[in-house]
N, C-alpha and C positions, 0 to 999 in steps of 0.2 A: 504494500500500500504506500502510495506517496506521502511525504511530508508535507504538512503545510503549517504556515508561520501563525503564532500566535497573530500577528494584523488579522490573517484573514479568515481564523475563528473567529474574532472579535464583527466581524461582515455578518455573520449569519445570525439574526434577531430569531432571537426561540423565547415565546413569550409561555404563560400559564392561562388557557382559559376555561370555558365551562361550556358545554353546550347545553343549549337550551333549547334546539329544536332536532328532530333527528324524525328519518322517515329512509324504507326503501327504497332504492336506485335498482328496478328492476331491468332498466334500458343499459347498464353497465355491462361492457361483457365477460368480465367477472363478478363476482356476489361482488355487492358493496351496500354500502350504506350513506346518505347523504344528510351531513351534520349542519348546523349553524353555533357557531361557537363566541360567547361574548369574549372579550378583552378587554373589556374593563374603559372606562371614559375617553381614554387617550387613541386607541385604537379599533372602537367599537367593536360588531360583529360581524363576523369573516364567514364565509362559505367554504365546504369543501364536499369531498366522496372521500371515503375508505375504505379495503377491502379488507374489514374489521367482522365477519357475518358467521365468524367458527364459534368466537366467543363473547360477542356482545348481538342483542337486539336495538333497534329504534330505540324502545321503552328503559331499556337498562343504560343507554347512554344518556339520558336527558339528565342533568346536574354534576354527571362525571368532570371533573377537572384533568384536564387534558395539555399534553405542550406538543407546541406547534412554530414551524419555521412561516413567521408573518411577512418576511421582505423578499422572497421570491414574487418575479413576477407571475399573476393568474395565466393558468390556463385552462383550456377549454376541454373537457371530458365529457366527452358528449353533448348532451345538451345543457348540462352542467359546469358553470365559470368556477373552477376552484380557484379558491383565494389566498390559502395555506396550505403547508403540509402539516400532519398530523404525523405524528413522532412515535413509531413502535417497535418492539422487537420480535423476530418470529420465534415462535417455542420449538420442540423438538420435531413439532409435526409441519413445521412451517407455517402456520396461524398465527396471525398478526397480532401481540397483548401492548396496548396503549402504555405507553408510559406518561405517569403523573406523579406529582408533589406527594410526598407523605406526610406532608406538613400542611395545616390553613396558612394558606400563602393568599395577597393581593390579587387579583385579575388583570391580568395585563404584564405578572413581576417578570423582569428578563434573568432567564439563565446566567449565572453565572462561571 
């Protein structure tokens, strides 16, 4: 894997938010799910999909706090503008498990 300098960590804003709306992305051509996630006043609410559908529903994501890369520019997934990326690791089965704060953290707080 390449190296890359502490500057251009510093590039990549990975914020803490919450989704508050979450519904199926059946028109995805893998499972997905499509989130709306707040950030908190500074950054408001971002859009995205994720192919999150092994071990989370719609309903179990609504209030999860989530981190996510916000300064990527959107692109277009279908008929879907994601706005962020949504930040996870696959498990042994390769299924996607969201990574988030173990802590009450702010909405919006940046990685450090």
């Amino acid at each position: 894997m390449a190296e890359i300098s502490f500057d251009d960590f510093l590039k990549v804003d990975i914020r803490v938010g919450q989704v508050v709306r979450a519904e199926a992305f059946p028109e995805a051509r893998k499972p997905a799910i499509k989130m709306w996630i707040d950030f908190g006043p500074e950054i408001g609410e971002r859009k995205t999909s994720a192919q999150v559908t092994v071990h989370y529903t719609p309903e179990t994501l609504i209030g999860r706090r989530v981190m996510a890369v916000v300064n990527f520019p959107p692109r277009q997934i279908g008929p879907v503008r994601s706005e962020v990326l949504v930040l996870g690791v696959a498990d042994a089965d390769g299924a996607v498990v969201l990574l988030s704060p173990d802590r009450d953290v702010p909405l919006g707080g940046r990685m450090h």
